[in-house]
LOPA-348715 format. One record per residue (C-alpha): x, y, z; residue in three letters. Coordinates in steps of 0.1 Angstrom, whole numbers, padded with zeros to 4 digits, always signed. Last residue first. Example, Ala and Ser with C-alpha at 12.3 -4.5 7.8 and 13.67 -1.06 7.14 Angstrom:
residues 2
+0137-0011+0071SER +0123-0045+0078ALA 
END
This chain:
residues 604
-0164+0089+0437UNK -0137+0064+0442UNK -0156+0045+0468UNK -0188+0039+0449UNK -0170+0027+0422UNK -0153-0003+0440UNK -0183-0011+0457UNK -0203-0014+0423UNK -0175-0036+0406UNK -0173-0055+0439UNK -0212-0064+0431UNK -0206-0071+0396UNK -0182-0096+0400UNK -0197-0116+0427UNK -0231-0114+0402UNK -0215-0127+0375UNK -0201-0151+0397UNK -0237-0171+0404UNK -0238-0180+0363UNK -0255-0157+0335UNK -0267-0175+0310UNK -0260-0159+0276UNK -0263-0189+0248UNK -0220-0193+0254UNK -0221-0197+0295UNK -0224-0162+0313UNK -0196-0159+0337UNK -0170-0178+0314UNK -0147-0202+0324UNK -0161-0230+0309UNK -0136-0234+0278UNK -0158-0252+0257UNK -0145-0284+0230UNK -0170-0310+0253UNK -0163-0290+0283UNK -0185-0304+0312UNK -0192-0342+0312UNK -0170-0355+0283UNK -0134-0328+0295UNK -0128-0320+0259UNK -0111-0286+0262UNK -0083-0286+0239UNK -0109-0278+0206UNK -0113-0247+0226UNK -0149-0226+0217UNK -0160-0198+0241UNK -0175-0197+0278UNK -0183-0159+0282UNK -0167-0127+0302UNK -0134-0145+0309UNK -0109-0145+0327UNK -0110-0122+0350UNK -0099-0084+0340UNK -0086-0064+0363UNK -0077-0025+0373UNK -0048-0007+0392UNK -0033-0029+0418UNK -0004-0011+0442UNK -0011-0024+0473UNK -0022-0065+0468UNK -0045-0071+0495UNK -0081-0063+0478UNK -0066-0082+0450UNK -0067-0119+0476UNK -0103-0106+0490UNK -0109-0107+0452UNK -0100-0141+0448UNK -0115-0156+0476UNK -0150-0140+0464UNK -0141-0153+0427UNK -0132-0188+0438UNK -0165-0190+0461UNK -0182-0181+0427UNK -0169-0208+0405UNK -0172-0236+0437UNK -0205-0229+0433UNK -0211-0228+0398UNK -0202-0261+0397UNK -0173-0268+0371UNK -0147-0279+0402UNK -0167-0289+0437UNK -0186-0269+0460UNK -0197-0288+0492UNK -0232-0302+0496UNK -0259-0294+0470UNK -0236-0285+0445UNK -0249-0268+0412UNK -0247-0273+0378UNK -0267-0247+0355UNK -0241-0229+0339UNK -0207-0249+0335UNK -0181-0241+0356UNK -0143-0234+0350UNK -0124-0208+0373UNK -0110-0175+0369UNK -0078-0153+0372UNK -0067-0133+0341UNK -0052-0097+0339UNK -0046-0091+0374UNK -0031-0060+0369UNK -0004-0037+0386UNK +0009-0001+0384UNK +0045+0004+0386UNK +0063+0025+0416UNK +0057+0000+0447UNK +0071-0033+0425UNK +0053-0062+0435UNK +0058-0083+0459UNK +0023-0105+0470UNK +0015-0127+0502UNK -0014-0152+0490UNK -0036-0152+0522UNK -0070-0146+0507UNK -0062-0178+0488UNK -0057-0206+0508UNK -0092-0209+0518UNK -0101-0220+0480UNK -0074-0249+0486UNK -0045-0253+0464UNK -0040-0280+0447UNK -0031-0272+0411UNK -0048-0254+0389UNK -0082-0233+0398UNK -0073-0223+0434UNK -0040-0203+0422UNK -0050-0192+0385UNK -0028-0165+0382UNK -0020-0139+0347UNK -0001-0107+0358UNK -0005-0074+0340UNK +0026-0047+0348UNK +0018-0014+0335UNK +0043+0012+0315UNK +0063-0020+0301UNK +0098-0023+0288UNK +0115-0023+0324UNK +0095-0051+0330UNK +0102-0077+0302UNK +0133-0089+0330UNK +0101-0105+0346UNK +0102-0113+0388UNK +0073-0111+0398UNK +0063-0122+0428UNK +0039-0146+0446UNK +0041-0158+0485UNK +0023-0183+0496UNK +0023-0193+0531UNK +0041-0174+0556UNK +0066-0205+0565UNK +0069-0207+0523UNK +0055-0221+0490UNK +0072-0198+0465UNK +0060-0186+0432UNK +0069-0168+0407UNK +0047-0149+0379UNK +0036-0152+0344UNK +0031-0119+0325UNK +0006-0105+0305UNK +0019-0080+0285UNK +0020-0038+0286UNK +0025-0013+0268UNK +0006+0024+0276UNK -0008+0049+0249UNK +0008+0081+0234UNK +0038+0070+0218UNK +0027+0054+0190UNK +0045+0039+0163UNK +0081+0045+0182UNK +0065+0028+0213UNK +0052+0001+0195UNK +0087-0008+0180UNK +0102-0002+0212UNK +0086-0025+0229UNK +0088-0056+0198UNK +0122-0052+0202UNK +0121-0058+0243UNK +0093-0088+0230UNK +0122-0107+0211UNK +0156-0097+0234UNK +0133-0109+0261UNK +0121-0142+0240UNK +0153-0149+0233UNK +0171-0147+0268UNK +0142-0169+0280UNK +0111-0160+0304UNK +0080-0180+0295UNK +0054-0161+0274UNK +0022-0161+0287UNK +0006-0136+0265UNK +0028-0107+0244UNK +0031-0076+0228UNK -0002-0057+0244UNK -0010-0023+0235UNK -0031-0004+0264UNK -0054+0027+0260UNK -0078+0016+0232UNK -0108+0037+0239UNK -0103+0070+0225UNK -0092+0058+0192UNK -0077+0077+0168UNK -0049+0053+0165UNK -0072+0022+0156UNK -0062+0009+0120UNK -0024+0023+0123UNK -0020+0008+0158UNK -0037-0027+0144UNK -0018-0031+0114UNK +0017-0018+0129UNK +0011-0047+0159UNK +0008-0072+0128UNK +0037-0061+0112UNK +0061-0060+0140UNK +0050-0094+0152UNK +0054-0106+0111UNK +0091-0088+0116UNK +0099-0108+0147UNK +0085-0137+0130UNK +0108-0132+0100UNK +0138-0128+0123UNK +0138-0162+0136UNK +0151-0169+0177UNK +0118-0163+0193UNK +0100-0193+0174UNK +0066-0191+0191UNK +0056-0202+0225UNK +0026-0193+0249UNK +0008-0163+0227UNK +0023-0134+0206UNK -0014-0134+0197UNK -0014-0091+0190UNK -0031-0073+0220UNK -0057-0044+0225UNK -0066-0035+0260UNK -0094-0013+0257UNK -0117+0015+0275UNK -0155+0013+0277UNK -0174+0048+0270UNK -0202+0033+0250UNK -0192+0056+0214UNK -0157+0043+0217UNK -0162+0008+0227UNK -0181+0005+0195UNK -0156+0021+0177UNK -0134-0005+0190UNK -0158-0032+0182UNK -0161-0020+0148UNK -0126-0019+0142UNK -0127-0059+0148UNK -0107-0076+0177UNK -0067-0077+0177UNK -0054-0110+0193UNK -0057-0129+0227UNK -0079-0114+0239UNK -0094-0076+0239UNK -0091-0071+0279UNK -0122-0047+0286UNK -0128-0019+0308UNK -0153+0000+0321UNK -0175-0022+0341UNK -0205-0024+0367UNK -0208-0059+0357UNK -0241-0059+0336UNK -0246-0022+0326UNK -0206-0017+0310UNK -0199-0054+0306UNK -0232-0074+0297UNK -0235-0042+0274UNK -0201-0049+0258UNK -0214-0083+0250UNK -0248-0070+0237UNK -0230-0042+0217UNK -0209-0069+0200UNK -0235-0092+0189UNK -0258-0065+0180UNK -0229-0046+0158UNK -0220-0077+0144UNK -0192-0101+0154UNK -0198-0133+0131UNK -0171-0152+0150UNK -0192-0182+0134UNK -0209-0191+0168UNK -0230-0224+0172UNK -0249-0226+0204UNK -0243-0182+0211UNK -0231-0152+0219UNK -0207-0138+0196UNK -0171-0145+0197UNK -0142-0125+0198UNK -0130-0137+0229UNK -0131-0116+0264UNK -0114-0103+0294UNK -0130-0086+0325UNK -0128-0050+0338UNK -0128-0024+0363UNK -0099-0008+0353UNK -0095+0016+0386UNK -0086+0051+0372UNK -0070+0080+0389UNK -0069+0115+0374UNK -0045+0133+0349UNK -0074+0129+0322UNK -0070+0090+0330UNK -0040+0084+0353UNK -0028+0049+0359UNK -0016+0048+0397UNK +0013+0025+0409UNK +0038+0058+0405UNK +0020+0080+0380UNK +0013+0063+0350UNK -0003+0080+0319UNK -0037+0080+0298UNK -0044+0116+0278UNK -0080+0120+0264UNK -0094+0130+0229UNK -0125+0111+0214UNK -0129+0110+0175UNK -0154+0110+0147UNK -0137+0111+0117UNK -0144+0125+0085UNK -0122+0127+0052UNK -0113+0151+0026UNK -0096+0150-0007UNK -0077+0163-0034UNK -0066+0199-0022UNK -0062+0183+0016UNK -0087+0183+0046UNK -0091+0164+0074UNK -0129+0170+0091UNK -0127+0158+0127UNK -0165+0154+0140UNK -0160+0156+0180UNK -0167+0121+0204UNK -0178+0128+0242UNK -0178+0090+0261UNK -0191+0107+0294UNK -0186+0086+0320UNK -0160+0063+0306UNK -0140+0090+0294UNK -0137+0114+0262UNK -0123+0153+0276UNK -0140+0181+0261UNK -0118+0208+0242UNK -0126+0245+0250UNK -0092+0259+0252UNK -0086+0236+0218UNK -0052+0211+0225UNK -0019+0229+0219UNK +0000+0218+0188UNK +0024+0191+0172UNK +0009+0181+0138UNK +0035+0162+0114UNK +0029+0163+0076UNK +0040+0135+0053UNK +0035+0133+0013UNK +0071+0120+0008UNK +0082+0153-0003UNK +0070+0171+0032UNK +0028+0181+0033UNK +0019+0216+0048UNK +0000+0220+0082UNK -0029+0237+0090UNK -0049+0235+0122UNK -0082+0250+0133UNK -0091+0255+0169UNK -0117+0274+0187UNK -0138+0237+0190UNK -0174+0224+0182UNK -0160+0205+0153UNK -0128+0198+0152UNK -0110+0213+0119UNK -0080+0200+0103UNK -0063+0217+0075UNK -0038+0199+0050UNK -0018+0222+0023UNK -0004+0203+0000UNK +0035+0206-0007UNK +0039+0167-0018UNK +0013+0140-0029UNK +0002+0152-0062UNK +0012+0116-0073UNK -0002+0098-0051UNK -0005+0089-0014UNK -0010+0115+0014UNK -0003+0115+0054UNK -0015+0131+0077UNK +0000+0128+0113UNK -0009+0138+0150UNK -0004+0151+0181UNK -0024+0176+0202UNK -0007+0184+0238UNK -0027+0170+0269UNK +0013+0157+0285UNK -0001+0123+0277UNK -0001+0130+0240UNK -0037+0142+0232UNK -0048+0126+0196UNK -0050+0133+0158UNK -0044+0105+0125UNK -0049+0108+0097UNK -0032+0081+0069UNK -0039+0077+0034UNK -0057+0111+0025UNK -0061+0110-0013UNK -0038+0109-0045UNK -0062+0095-0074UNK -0091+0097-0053UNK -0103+0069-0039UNK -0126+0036-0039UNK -0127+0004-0015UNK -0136-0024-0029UNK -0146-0046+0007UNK -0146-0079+0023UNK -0159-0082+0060UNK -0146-0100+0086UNK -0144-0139+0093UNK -0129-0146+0052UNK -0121-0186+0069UNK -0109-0201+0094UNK -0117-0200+0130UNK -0085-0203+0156UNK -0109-0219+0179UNK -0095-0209+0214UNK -0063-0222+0237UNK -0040-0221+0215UNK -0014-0246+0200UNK -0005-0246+0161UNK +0017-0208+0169UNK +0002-0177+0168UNK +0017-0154+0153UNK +0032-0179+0122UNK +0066-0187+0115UNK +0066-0224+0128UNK +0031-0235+0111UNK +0001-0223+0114UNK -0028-0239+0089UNK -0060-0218+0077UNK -0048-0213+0045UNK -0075-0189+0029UNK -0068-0186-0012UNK -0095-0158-0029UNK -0106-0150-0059UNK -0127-0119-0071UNK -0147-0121-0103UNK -0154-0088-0125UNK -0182-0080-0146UNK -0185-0046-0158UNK -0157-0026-0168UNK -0128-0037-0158UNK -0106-0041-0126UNK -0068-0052-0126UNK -0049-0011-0131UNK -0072+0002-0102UNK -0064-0032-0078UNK -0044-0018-0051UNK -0040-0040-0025UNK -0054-0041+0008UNK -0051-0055+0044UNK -0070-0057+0077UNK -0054-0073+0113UNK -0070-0106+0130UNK -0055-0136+0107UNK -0023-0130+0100UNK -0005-0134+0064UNK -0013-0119+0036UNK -0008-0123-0002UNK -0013-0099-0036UNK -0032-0089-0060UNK -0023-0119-0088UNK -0046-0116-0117UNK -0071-0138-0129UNK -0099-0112-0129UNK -0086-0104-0093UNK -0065-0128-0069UNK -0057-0128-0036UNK -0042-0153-0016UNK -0047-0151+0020UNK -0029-0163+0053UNK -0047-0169+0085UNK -0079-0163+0086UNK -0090-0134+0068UNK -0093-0097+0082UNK -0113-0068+0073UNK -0102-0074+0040UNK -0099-0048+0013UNK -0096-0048-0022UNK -0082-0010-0039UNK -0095+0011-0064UNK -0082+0045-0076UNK -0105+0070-0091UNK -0088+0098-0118UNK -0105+0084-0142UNK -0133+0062-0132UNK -0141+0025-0130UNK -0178+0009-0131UNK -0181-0021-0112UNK -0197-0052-0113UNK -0195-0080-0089UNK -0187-0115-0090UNK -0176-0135-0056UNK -0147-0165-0056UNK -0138-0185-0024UNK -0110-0211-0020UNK -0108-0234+0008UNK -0069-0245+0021UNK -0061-0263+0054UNK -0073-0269+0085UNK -0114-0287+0089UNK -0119-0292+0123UNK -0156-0282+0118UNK -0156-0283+0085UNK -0179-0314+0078UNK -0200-0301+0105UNK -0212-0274+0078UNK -0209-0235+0085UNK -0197-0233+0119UNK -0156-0244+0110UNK -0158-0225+0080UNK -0163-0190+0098UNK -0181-0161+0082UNK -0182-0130+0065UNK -0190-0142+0040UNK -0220-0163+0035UNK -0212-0198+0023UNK -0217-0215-0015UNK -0218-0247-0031UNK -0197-0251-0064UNK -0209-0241-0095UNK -0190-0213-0108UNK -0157-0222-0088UNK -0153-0253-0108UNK -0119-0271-0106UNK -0110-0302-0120UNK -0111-0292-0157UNK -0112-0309-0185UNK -0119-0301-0219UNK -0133-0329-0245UNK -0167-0317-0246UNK -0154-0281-0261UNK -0174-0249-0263UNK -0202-0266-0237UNK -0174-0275-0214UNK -0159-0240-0218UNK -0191-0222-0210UNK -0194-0246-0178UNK -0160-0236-0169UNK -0163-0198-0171UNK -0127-0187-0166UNK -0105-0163-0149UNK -0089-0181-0132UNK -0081-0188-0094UNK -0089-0217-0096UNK -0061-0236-0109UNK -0067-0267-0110UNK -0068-0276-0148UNK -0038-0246-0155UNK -0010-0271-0157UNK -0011-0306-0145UNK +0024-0308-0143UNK +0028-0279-0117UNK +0039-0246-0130UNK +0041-0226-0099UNK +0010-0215-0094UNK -0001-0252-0099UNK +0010-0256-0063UNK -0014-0231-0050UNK -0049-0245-0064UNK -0031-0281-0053UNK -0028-0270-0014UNK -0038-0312-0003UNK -0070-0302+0009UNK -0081-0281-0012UNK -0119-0271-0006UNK -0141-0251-0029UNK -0162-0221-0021UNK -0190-0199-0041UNK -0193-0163-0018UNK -0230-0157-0008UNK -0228-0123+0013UNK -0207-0098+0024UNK -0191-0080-0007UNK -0193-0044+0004UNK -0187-0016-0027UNK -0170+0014-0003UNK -0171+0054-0013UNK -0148+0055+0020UNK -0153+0077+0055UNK -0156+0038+0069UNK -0122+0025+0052UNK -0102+0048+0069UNK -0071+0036+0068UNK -0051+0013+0039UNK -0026-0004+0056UNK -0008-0029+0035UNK +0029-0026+0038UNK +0032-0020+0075UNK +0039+0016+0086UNK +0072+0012+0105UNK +0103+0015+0083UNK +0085+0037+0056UNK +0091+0034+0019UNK +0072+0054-0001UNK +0039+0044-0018UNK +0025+0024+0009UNK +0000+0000+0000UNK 
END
């Protein structure tokens, strides 16, 4: 995408999608599986030559009916079809554990311009994609949670045209994450396809925020060939200030200014979002944006300059439901963040384990719910190889460009559960400063594992992380009553050290149970029960640890894990959620929600 090289904008950002002249291709998309990769072999020239390819551009039915003798293998015309965006693995049971290759293809018709530039644009596809217009090569992906584009004004015709695309669900050794998780990895086109439309050298990049010293910051940036010398104004709407800069060669113009006298701070409580018009002599965009600062101060995290509590919870990107697809609409996701912000008391989510959609964020935005937003650098990946330093890299710079001017994204996580190893340190210390050279105005953080110690006082946790000194917050994952054998009693009287000058947060703790079991004597594992006592121990445990800022139990709803096949109460669920995957709320729900409410009645 980029036009001019540019060390950390990844390759194939194209912002801005929404404030687009936009053709959407959701629906009925013809698929075909491959199994064995053979659609991407012949690429190369395999023996059978162009008979499986199917990516052409070819009407087979019309060339069986030219010529009875032709052969083909492939049919993409005829095949069975799936709504897009979707999920494989929920469409037909055959697919269910279905890894590998399927090819889509979608028609659509389209009338180029002069002076209009066209570019195809995925939401995100799961994991790597081959793209393919008319016949013609767009261009490859890799990463299954962050959009990409390519330019395709010089591919499209007039009329007809037929869009092809490869999704290779498989991970292998380079890929973030690795074959192992602990959720459905969910193949398939899972957000929404787009052609996306532009002027012949438009606004590719605007972004505008409040550093955390409350100064305005931001960037345009413009991509053609009229790119350089423009004057770009900004205007927030409702404001005393107007802003002018003046693009550099490479189309680039730095903002650096003092925030509007009368400029309304964004925050949970009042979720204020201005119009921001950015203007250049070729085009003009619209964003709706919220301005705040977010800092440290000792073990505090300032919002506005005051002190927050993240009052929060984790959560999958997976509507609620018997059979989800990872289908997030704006229903599915406002219900979920609903069950947060009116159900638990909340204000804060943990995005896991991997980016969620722009919509969400936007979402999250408008409600007033602030964000934790982390790339699947997850258990174990190859720390030593370059390439998936540079895919990290990559995948961070899609998500930070895509969601910079938002309000509610305040943390950037590099990493989950990653044990501590000269490689990965050297790995995720990179990573640091990469995010902190894209965008200096949010916090970093990671969820860490901790130490333990079974001593004379009891238990005693620390944490002991040479990652440290590269975060702003330290987030903590601990399970103690859940794995291993510690008693539920045991937990109130977990000793913590943490540092006295670094904020700390529980980002997971949580227990399995599966709604609607019950103990009628003493709580046992996957009751709800034993669930709730484990969150009231819990809590009195965080209630004792000085210096925590926020949480976010694991995890808001029981999701799909093709790990978790325990035959009475998982059956491929992770249980740990406090409404089950249909929406039933179990007994901790409530135990959350109550020490939510006490929590903000004393800091007000």
């Amino acid at each position: 995408m980029a036009d001019e090289p540019d060390e950390m904008r990844p390759e194939f950002v194209l912002t801005h999608v929404a404030s687009r002249d936009t053709i959407d291709l959701s629906g009925e998309w013809v698929y075909s599986k491959d199994l064995y990769r053979t659609g991407l072999t012949d690429i190369n020239g395999w023996v059978a030559k162009s008979r499986m390819q199917r990516y052409r551009d070819i009407n087979v039915e019309a060339e069986e009916k030219k010529d009875p003798n032709s052969f083909y293998e492939f049919d993409m015309q005829r095949g069975p079809t799936m709504e897009i965006p979707n999920a494989w693995n929920s469409v037909l049971p055959e697919l269910r554990y279905y890894v590998g290759v399927i090819w889509f293809q979608k028609e659509f018709d389209i009338k180029p311009q002069k002076d209009r530039r066209a570019f195809i644009h995925f939401e995100a596809a799961n994991y790597r994609a081959h793209v393919f217009v008319n016949g013609q090569k767009a261009g490859e992906h890799s990463g299954g949670f962050t959009p990409f584009a390519f330019e395709i004004t010089d591919i499209i015709r007039k009329g007809k045209n037929q869009i092809t695309v490869a999704v290779d669900s498989f991970h292998d050794a380079e890929s973030i994450p690795g074959s192992i998780t602990d959720w459905d990895l969910y193949g398939g086109i899972t957000r929404t396809p787009r052609i996306v439309f532009t002027p012949s050298t438009f606004i590719d990049d605007a972004y505008l925020q409040l550093d955390q010293n409350g100064k305005m910051i931001g960037e345009v940036r413009l991509n053609g060939d009229k790119k350089s010398n423009q004057r770009i104004e900004v205007e927030i709407a409702g404001t005393n200030k107007k802003i002018s800069v003046t693009t550099d060669a490479h189309g680039k113009a730095s903002i650096a200014t003092d925030a509007p006298d009368n400029l309304k701070r964004w925050s949970p409580e009042d979720p204020h979002l201005y119009k921001v018009r950015f203007k250049s002599r070729t085009d003009n965009l619209d964003e709706k944006i919220g301005f705040r600062t977010i800092k440290t101060r000792g073990h505090e995290i300032l919002l506005n300059d005051k002190p927050v509590f993240l009052a929060g919870i984790s959560m999958h990107e997976e509507e609620i439901g018997e059979n989800p697809s990872r289908n997030m609409t704006e229903a599915a996701i406002r219900k979920l963040f609903s069950e947060v912000k009116q159900g638990l008391n909340g204000n804060y989510i943990r995005l896991s384990h991997y980016p969620h959609s722009e919509l969400a964020s936007r979402i999250a935005d408008e409600m007033g719910i602030l964000l934790w937003s982390e790339i699947p650098v997850y258990w174990s990946i190859d720390f030593l190889n370059e390439r998936v330093l540079n895919n990290a890299k990559r995948m961070m710079g899609e998500n930070i460009y895509r969601d910079r001017n938002r309000a509610s994204i305040i943390i950037w996580s590099i990493a989950n559960e990653t044990p501590v190893a000269d490689d990965r340190n050297l790995f995720l210390q990179n990573l640091a400063r990469s995010v902190r050279n894209m965008d200096p105005s949010r916090l970093i953080s990671a969820a860490l594992l901790v130490e333990r110690k079974d001593t004379e006082k009891g238990i005693e946790i620390s944490i002991n992380d040479p990652l440290t000194n590269s975060l702003d917050i330290l987030a903590v994952n601990t399970y103690n009553g859940w794995y291993g054998d510690d008693k539920l009693d045991d937990l109130a009287g977990i000793i913590w050290h943490t540092p006295d000058n670094r904020p700390v947060i529980l980002s997971e703790f949580g227990a399995d149970a599966m709604a609607g079991v019950h103990a009628e004597g003493a709580p046992f594992k996957f009751s709800e029960e034993y669930q709730a006592e484990y969150y009231r121990q819990t809590l009195r445990m965080a209630d004792n640890i000085a210096n925590l800022s926020g949480m976010s139990p694991w995890i808001l709803k029981d999701f799909r894990s093709p790990r978790r096949e325990h035959p009475v109460y998982q059956n491929g669920w992770n249980r740990k959620g406090l409404i089950s995957e249909t929406g039933v709320r179990k007994q901790s729900f409530d135990v959350m929600a109550e020490y939510y409410k006490k929590r903000q009645s004393t800091q007000h």
